[in-house]
N, C-alpha and C positions, 0 to 999 in steps of 0.2 A: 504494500500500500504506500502510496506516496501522499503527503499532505492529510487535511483533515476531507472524512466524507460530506458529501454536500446532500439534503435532502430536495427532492426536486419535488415541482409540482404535482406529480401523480403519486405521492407518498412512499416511493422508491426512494433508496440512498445510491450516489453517485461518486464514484472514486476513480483514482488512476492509478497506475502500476510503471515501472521502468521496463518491464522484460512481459513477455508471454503473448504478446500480437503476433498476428503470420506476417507482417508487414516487410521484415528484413531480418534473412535469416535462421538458423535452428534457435537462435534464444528469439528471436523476435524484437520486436520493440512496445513498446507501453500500448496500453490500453486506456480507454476507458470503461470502466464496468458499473455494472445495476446489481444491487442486493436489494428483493423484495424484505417487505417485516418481518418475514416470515423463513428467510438465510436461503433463499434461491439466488448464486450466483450467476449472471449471464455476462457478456463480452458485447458491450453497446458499440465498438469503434476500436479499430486495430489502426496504430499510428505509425507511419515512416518514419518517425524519429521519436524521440524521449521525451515525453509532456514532465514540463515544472510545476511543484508544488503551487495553488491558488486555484484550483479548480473554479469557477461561479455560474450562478445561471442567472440569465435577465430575464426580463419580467416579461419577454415576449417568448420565452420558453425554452430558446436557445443556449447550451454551455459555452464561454469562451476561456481562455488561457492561452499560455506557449508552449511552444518545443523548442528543446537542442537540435543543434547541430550534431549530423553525423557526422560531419567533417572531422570536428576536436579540433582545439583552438582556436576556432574564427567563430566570431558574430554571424552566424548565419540560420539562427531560431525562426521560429514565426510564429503568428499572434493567431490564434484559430475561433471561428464559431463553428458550433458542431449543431444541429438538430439531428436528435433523437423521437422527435416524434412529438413532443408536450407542446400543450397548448400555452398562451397565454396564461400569467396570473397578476394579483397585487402584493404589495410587500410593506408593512408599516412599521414605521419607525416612531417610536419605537413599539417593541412587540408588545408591552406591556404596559399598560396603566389605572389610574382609578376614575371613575367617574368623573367629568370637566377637564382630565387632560388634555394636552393638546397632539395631536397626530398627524405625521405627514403620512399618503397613501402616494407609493409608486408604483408606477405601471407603464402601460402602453395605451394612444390613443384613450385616455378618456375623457378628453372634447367633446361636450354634449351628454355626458353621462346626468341621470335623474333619480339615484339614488344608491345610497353609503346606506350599508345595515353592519351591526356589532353584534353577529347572532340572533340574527332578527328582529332586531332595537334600529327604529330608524337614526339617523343622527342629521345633524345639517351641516353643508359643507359647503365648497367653494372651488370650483375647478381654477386652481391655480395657472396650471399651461397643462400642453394635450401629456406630460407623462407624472402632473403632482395635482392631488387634491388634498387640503386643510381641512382638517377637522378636528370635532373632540369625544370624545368618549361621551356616551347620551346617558342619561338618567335611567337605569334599568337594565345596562349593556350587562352581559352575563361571559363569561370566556369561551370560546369561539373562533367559527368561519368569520373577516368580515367582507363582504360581498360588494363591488361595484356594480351597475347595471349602465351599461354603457349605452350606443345606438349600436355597435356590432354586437352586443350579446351580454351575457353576466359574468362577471371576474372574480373569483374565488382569493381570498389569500393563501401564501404559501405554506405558511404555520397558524396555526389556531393563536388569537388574541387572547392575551392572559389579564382579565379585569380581578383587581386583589377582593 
């Protein structure tokens, strides 16, 4: 394993490896891999070179990071996005609060969005630009999905909102 696992939006955990892709090879080169909750390993993306520790996924469902060089000694990595398949999600910062905090929601396109719920607690917000909405934790919010409802469709958060 290389780096910390990253959980992705479909409640899979996401990690990478140095060695074990058919990319180049009998050792191969890095991967990146999916562990269901449940310790089903699969091999999401076999890499031509060595992925660096910083794994992340954006809010539009894509992983990015780098690679080495196979060369050895020269700068010649590169910066990767990788789709595996996930959709869109949102992501608040912070994950956790009490009742009247204040919360930033990131994402993708939600220009035009008509509705922030905290586990089913409407809240009121403010679309900041198409990828931040302001908000605050509503009177009643419980810990939870919090949900966008966009004009393309409904956006889940990545991790459940923790209300103390």
């Amino acid at each position: 394993m290389l780096g910390a696992l990253v959980p992705g939006a479909d409640g899979n955990f996401y990690g990478l490896t140095l060695a074990g892709g058919s990319g180049c090879g009998t050792a191969g080169c890095g991967t990146l891999y999916k562990i269901t909750p449940s310790g089903t390993l699969t091999v999401a993306y076999s890499f031509l070179g060595q992925p660096n520790p910083g794994l992340i996924q954006g809010t539009n469902g894509n992983f990015y990071g780098e690679t080495d060089s196979l060369e050895g000694g020269g700068d010649y990595g590169s910066i990767y996005s990788l789709s595996v398949g996930l959709g869109p999600f949102v992501e608040t910062q912070p994950a956790s609060g009490a009742v009247g905090a204040a919360v930033n929601i990131l994402g993708t396109s939600l220009t035009g969005a008509t509705s922030v719920t905290f586990n089913g607690t409407a809240a009121k917000f403010t679309v900041a630009s198409s990828s931040l909405i302001t908000t605050t934790v509503p009177a009643g919010a419980t810990t939870g999905e919090v949900k966008v409802v966009t004009p393309s469709g409904t956006l889940s958060s990545n991790v459940s909102f923790q209300v103390p």
